[in-house]
Structure formats: structure tokens, C-alpha cells
N, C-alpha and C positions, 0 to 999 in steps of 0.2 A: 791300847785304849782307843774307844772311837766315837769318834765325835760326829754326830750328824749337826750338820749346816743348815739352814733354811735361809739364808740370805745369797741372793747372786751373783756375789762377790768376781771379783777376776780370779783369775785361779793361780795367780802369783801369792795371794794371801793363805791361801789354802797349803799350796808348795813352801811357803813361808816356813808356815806352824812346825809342818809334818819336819823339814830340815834341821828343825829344833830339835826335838824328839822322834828317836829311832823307834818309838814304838806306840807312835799315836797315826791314826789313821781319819782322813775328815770326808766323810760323806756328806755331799749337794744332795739334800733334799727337797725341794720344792713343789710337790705335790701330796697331796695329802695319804696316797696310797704307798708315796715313794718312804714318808714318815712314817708308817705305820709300818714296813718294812724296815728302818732302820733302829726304830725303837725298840727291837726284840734285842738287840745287843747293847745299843748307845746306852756309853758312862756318862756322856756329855753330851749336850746340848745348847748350839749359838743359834741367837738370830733377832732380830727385832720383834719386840712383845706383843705387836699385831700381828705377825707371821709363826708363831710359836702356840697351838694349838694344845693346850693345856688337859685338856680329852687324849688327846695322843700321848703327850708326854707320861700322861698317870698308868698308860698301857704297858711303862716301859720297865720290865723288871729289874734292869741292869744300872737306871739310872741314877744320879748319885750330884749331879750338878749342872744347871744353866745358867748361862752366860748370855746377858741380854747385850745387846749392841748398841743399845740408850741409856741415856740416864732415869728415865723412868720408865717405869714396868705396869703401869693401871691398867692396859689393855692384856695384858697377862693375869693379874691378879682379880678384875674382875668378872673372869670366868669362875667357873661356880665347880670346875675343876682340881683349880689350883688351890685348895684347899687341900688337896691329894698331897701337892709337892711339900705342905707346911705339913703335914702329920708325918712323913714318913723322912722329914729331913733333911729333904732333896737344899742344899744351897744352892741360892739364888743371887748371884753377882751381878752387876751396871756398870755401864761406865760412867758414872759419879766421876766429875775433873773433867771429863773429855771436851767438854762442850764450853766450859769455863770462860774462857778469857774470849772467844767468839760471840758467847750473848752477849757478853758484857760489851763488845763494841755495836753489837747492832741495838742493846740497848742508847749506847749513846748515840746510836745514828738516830734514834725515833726523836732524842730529846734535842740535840742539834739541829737538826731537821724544823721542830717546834719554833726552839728558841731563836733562830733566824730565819724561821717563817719560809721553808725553801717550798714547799708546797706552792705557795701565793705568789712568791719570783719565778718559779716554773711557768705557772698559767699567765704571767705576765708576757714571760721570754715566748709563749705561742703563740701569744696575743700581739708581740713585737710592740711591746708598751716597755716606756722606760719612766716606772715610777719610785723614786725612795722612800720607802716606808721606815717607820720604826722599827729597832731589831734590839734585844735584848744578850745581857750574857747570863753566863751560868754559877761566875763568881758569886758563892752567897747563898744563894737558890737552895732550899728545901727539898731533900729526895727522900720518900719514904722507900725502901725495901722493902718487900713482902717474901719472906725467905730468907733468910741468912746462911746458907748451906753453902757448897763450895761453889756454885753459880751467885749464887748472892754475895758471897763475899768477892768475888771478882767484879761484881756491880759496883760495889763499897768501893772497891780501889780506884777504880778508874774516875768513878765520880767526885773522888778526893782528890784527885791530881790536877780535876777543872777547880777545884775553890767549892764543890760543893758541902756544905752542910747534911750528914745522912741521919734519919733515924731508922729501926727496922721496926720488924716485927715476927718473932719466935716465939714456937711452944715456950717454951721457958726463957722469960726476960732477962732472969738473973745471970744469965750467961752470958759475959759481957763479948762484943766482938770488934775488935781493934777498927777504926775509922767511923766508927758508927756513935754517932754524939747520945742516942737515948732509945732503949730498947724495951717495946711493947710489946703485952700477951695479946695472944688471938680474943680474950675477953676485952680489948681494947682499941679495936679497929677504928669506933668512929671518933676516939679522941687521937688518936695515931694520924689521923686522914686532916682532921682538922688544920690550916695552915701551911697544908704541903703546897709545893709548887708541879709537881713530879711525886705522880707514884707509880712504881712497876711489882707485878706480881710475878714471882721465879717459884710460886707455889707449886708441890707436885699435885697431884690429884689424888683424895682419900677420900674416908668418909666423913671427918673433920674437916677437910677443904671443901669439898662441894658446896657451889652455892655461897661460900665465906664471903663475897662481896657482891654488894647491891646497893638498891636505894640508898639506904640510911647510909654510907659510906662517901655514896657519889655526893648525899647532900652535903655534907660532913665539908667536903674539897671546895678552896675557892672557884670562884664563877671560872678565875684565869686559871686553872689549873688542869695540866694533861693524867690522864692515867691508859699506862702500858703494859701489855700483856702477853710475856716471851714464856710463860711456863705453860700453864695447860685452861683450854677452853672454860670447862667447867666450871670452875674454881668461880666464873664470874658468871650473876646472871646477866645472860644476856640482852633479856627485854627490858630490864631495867636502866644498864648501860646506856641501850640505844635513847630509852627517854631522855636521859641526864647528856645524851651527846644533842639531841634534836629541839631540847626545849632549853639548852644553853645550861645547865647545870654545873658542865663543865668546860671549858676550853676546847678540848680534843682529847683523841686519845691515837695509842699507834699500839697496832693488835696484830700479830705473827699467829696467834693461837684461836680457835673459837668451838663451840659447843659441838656442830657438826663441820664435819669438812670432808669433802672440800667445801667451802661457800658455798652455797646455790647462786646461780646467776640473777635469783630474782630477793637476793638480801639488801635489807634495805642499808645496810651500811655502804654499798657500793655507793651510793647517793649521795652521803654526807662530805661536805669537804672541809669537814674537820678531823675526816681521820685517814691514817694511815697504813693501807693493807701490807701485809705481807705474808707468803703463802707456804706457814710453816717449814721454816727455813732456818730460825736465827739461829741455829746449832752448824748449820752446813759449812764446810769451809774444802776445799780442796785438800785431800790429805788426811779424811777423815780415817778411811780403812786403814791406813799402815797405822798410824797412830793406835788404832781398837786393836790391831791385832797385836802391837809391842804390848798391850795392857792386858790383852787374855794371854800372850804368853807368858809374861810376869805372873800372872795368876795358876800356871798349870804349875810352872815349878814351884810354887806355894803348897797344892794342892797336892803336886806327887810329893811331895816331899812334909807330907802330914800336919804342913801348916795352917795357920789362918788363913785366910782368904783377905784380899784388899777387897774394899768398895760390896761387901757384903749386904744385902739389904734385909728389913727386919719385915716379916712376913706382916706384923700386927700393925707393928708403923706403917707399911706401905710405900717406904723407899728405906 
């Protein structure tokens, strides 16, 4: 079986795979000429959904399954390609879990960060000023979720171990999810938003997500209230946010994700010092590859072995 690569992996991962399996073979492909040669045989295809050219892959007569190296695939899915891979069957697997318990602390780093104000002690500690301000805890405190999925529900946990109070927000409310005190439809944003202290968005990016929060949302949120955005840019408009950050709408906000990226150097978020950049990262962790790779080899002996697939995504869903 043979798997073309697009990701520039060390080659200990690749030596991994193959030791597993006597009869799989992984071709590095990273050019586009180099895929187009390898998609005349490849069963398989890995690699992150911005690097996986959905043009090529539909060239591939052989092909039968891709394996993304993320938990979301919107830059795969919205080529006008990959339409190809849903007609004709191709499954499409993530790694849904991988990232899990990683957002969920740099989610608390943004709201920690907030609630003891470490931004405002930093530029103190530049400033070699020694002043005490107020600081708040998190005991108590109002976290909405946006997501409930298995990043979200790693949000859930950890925010319950400080004393928080959670609600979310899922396609379907009625599915109740353990730690989460009240659970709201997407037709309920601005009464969901209303009262929070903390709201973070682990939304993927669809055609249901795009643009899902704005204005009416920001106004929705107390004046003292942060909102955080570790899933995907779009999902929020952004000129709106900026108002609701720059005319005090809201408190701040701490944002990993945004509409284009990298940032431009001349966004005016850089400006504000009520927010908190960080530059698409909160999934990153040392240790990332061995872990993807224990999870795509979990999934080939699935896959040779005529089973279901873990972490499968649904083409119309969109994860």
C-alpha cells in the first residue's frame, strides 16, 4: 500500500509507519509535480489540509483514503475539488483528541492571564513600578463554550476543576454534556452570551459557522467580559470584534486564530492592550508527530483490516 506524505516530517516517523507494516510504503511528497507523480498509485494520503491539494488528489485513481494531520480540514474541504473525494468515497479522517487537552490549557492560560490581569503586571514589571491592583478569581465565574466536541469538552473539564460554572453551545442542545450546567442551540447565541464572564469559541469552520458571531453577540456580553478564540478565524467577524474591543463593548479578548494569517503588521489589533495575541499555536505542544503517527497507525490496522475508521469526518458536516 502506499502512502504519499506531504508533510516534512523527520523520517523517523515515516521509518515508524513502514516497521509497522511490511507492506506499506510512504512517499515525501512536497511539490506539486512530486504529487502528481505519486497520486498515479497512492491508496493513501497524509498531511495538513492546507498542504493537500484536492486537484491532485481527485487525479488519483488508486486512492481510497486521507488522513489529515489536524483536527480540522476547511482548507481541504473548501476547494471546489474535494467534492471529487465525497462522490467517489474517498474517507476522510483528523485527528479529532489530538489537540485536546493542549487548547484547553492555553485556553486557561488566556483566561488566567485575564483574571489576574498579567498583561497590566508585565508592563508594570518594564516600567519597574510596584503597584497592587485588584485581581480576581475564577471560582464562580461564567464560561460559555462555543463547541462541545472533544476540544470543547476538554474546555469543560478543566474549567470545572477551577470552580467554574459552564454553559455551551451545540447543534443540538438536547444532548446533554457532563460538566456543563445549560446547553444552547446555535439559534441562541445572544441569550447564551448574555451574562457570561468568559466566552471561547473551539468552533470549526463551516458554512453554518462562518461569520456565527458578531455584533449582536459582543453586545449581548457584559462590558467586563473577555471573549477567546482558539478554533478558527472566521467563525468571528472580525471588524465587528475590533469595535466591541476598541469602544469598550467588551473587556478583552485573547485570540490564537483570525480571518487572515498571518496578521499583517499593520492590524489594528496589534494596538489594543486589551487583547491577547497568539500566533496560531494553541494546538502545538512538543510531541505532536509521534502521537499523529500512533493515531494514523491505529487507524491503518482499522482500515486493513475492513474496519471503521476512528475520528472519520462527515463531508456535509464539515468535520
Amino acid at each position: 500500500m502506499k502512502v504519499m506524505l506531504t508533510q516534512d516530517w523527520d523520517e523517523k516517523y515515516s521509518q515508524k509507519i513502514e516497521a509497522e507494516f511490511e507492506d506499506i510504503e510512504i512517499v515525501k511528497a512536497l511539490e506539486d509535480d512530486e504529487q502528481q507523480r505519486a497520486m498515479e498509485d497512492a491508496e493513501v494520503a497524509i498531511g495538513f489540509p492546507g498542504d493537500l491539494d484536492a486537484g491532485i488528489l481527485a487525479e488519483g485513481p488508486e486512492l481510497k483514503w486521507v488522513q489529515a494531520l489536524s483536527a480540522g480540514v476547511d482548507k481541504l474541504l473548501e476547494q471546489p475539488e474535494a467534492e471529487w473525494l465525497a462522490e467517489n468515497g474517498v474517507k476522510l479522517t483528523n485527528m479529532s483528541g489530538l489537540h485536546r487537552d493542549i487548547i484547553a490549557e492555553h485556553t486557561m492560560a488566556f483566561i488566567l492571564s485575564f483574571s489576574r490581569r498579567l498583561p497590566e503586571l508585565f508592563k508594570q514589571q518594564q516600567n519597574k513600578e510596584w503597584n497592587r491592583i485588584s485581581l480576581t478569581g475564577l471560582k464562580g465565574k461564567r464560561l460559555l463554550v462555543l463547541g462541545l466536541g472533544n476540544i470543547g469538552q476538554g474546555i469543560v473539564e478543566v474549567a470545572n476543576a477551577f470552580g467554574m460554572v459552564v454553559d455551551g453551545v451545540k447543534r443540538n442542545p438536547d444532548e446533554g454534556v457532563p460538566g456543563v450546567d445549560r446547553i444552547y442551540g446555535q439559534d441562541q447565541l445572544q441569550e447564551a452570551f448574555a451574562g457570561v464572564d468568559f466566552a471561547v469559541s473551539i468552533l470549526p469552520l463551516t458554512s453554518e459557522t462562518e461569520g456565527m458571531i458578531g455584533a449582536a453577540e459582543f453586545k449581548a456580553m457584559p462590558e467586563s467580559a473577555y471573549f477567546i478564540n482558539v478554533g478558527r478565524g472566521p467563525v468571528v467577524n472580525q471588524d465587528e470584534l475590533l469595535a466591541a474591543l476598541e469602544f469598550g463593548e467588551i473587556a478583552g479578548a485573547g485570540l490564537d486564530v483570525f480571518e487572515e494569517e498571518p496578521l499583517p503588521p499593520e492590524s489594528p489589533f496589534y494596538k489594543l492592550d486589551n487583547v491577547i495575541i497568539t500566533p496560531h499555536l494553541a494546538g502545538s505542544f512538543s510531541g505532536y508527530y509521534e502521537r499523529a503517527t500512533d493515531m494514523f497507525i491505529e487507524n491503518i490496522r482499522l482500515y486493513q483490516a475492513g474496519k471503521e475508521m476512528k475520528r472519520l469526518v462527515n463531508y456535509e458536516a464539515g468535520y
